[in-house]
C-alpha positions as CSV (number, residue, x, y, z in Angstrom):
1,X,51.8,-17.9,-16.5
2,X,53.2,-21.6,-16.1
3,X,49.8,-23.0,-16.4
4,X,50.3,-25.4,-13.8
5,X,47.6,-27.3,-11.9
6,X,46.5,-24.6,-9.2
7,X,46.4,-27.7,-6.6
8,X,50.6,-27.9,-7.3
9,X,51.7,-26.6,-3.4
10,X,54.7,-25.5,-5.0
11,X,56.8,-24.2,-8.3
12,X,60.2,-25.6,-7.5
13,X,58.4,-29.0,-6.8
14,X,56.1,-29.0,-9.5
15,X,56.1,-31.8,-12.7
16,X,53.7,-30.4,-15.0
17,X,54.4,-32.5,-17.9
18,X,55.8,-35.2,-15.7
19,X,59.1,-34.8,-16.7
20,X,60.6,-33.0,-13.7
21,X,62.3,-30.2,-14.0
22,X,62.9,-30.6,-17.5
23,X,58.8,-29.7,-18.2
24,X,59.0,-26.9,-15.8
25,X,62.5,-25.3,-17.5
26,X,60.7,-25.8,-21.2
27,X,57.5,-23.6,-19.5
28,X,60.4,-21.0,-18.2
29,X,62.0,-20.7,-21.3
30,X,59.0,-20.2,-23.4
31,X,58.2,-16.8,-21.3
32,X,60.2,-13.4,-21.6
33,X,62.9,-12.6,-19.2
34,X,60.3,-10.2,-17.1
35,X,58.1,-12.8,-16.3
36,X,60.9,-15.7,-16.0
37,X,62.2,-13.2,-12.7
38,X,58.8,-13.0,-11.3
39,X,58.9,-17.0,-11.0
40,X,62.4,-16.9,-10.0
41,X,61.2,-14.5,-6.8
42,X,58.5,-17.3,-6.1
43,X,60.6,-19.7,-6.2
44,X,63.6,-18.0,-3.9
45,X,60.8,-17.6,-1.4
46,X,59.8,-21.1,-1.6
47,X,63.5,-22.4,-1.5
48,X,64.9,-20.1,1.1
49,X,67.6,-21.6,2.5
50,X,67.6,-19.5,6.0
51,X,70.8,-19.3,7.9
52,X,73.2,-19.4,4.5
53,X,74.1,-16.5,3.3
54,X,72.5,-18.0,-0.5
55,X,69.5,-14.9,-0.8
56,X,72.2,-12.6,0.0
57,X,74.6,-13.9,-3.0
58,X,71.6,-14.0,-5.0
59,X,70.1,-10.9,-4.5
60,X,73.2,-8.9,-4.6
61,X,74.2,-10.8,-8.0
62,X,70.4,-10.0,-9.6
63,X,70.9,-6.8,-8.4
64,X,67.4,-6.6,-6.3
65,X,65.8,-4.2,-4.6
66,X,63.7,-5.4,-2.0
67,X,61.6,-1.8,-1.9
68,X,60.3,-3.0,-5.3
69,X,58.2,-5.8,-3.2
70,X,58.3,-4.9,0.3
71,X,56.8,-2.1,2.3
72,X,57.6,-0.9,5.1
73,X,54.8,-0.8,8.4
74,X,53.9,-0.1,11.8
75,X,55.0,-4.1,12.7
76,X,58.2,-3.3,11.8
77,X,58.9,-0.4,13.7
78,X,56.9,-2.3,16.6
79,X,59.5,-5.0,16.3
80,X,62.3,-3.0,17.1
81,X,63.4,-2.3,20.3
82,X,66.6,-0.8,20.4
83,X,67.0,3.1,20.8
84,X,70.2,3.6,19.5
85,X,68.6,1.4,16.1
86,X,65.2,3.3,15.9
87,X,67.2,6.6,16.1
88,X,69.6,5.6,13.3
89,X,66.0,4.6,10.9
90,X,64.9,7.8,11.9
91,X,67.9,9.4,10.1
92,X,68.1,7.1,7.2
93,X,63.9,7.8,6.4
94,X,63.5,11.3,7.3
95,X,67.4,13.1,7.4
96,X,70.3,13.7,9.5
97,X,68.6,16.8,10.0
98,X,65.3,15.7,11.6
99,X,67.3,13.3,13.4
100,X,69.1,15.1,15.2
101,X,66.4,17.9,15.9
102,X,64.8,15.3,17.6
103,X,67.7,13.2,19.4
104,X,66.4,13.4,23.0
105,X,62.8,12.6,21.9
106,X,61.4,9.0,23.1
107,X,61.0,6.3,20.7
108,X,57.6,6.6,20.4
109,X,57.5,10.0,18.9
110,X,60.7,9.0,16.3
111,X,58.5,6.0,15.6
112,X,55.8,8.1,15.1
113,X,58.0,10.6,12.6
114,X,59.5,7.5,10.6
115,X,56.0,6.5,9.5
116,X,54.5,9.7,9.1
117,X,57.3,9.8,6.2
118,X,56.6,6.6,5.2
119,X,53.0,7.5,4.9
120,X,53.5,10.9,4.0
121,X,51.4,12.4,6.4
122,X,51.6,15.0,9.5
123,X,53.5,17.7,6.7
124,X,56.0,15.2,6.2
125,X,57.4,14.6,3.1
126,X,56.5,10.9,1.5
127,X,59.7,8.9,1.8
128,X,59.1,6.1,-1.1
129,X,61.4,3.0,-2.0
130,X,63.0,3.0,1.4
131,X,64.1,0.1,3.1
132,X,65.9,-0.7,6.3
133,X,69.8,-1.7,5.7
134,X,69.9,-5.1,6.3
135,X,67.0,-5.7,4.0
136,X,69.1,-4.3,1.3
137,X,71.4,-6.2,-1.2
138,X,74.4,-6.3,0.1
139,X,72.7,-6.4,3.7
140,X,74.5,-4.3,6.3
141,X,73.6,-3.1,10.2
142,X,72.8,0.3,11.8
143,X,75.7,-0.3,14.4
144,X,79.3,-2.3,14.7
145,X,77.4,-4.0,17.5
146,X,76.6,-7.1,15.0
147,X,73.6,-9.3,15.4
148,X,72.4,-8.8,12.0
149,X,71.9,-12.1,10.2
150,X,72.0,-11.2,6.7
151,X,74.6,-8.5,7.4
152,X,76.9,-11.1,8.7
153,X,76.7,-13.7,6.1
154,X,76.9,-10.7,3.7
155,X,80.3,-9.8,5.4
156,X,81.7,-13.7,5.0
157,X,80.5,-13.6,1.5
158,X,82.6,-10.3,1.1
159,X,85.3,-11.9,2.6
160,X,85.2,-14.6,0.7
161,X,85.8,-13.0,-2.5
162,X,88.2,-11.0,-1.2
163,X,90.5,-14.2,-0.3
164,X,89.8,-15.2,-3.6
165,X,90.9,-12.2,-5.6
166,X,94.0,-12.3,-3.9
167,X,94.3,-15.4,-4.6
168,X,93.7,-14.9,-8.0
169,X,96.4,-11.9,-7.7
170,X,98.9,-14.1,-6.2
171,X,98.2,-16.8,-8.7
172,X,99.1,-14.3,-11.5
173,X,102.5,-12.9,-9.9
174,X,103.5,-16.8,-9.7
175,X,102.8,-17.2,-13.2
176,X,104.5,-13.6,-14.4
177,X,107.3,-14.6,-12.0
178,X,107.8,-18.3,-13.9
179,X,107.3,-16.6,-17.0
180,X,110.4,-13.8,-16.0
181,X,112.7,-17.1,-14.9
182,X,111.9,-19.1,-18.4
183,X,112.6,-15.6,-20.5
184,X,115.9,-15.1,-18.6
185,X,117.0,-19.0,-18.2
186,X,116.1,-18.7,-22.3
187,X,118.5,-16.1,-22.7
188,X,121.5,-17.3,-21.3
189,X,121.6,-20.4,-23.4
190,X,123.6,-20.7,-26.2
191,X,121.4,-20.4,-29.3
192,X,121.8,-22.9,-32.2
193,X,123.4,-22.4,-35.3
């Protein structure tokens, strides 16, 4: 798509006309929008700047959705641990519902129910595009307990713009405000002439 040399280890630190950046932009602009994105998802995963709260921003302001490139599989589930977590997967992939007719099962079975819906096996219906929440843009956890990286920076980011649309809002009262004094210091003047 880029033509670049296939020894280059990287896109974001490739110089394919040995101009820097400047060749590689020239390549990007040259291709349709479609295919400039697929690059752009290389190139995030190259430049992942981990512990920032950057793929969140980015990923909430492309709008992405990670079940267009990620599946879900039996490491994941493996990986987590937490009863309280699996149960709450358990309702987001197969229901409220099947959740709770099967709250006092173990883990192992609600693991076993997740990824037959995940599969679509066992007479369970397929559950497609599903991913867990703090995979999601914005990222958010299965409990208040915190612990969630991506959830948390997602939170600060939210924050963030929250201070700054206020900011924004008080900016604009101080400015109507001025404006009010300069109409009313205008009017008690004596006019000329």
């Amino acid at each position: 798509m880029l033509d670049l040399n296939p020894d280059t280890p990287t896109v974001a630190g490739s110089d394919p006309d040995g101009q820097g950046i400047c060749g590689l932009v020239r390549r990007l602009i040259a291709l349709d929008d479609a295919a400039v994105l697929r690059v752009l998802a290389v190139v995030m995963g190259e430049t992942l700047d981990v512990g920032t709260g950057l793929i969140e921003l980015l990923g909430e302001h492309m709008g992405l959705d990670m079940a267009d490139v990620w599946q879900a599989d039996d490491a994941l589930l493996d990986a987590v641990r937490d009863r309280e977590v699996v149960g709450l997967l358990l309702a987001d992939v197969a229901g409220e519902q099947v959740a709770a007719e099967n709250g006092k099962a173990t883990t192992k079975v609600k693991r076993g129910i997740i990824c037959d819906c995940l599969s679509g096996s066992n007479g369970r219906v397929k559950r497609d595009g599903w991913v867990p929440r703090w995979m999601a843009f914005p990222a958010s956890a299965y409990t208040p307990r915190g612990g969630v990286g991506s959830a948390v920076r997602w939170a600060r980011i939210g924050a963030a713009d929250e201070r700054e649309v206020e900011a924004e809002a008080a900016d604009d009262a101080e400015a109507a405000t001025e404006a009010s004094d300069e109409i009313e210091l205008d009017a008690t003047l004596p006019k000329a002439g």
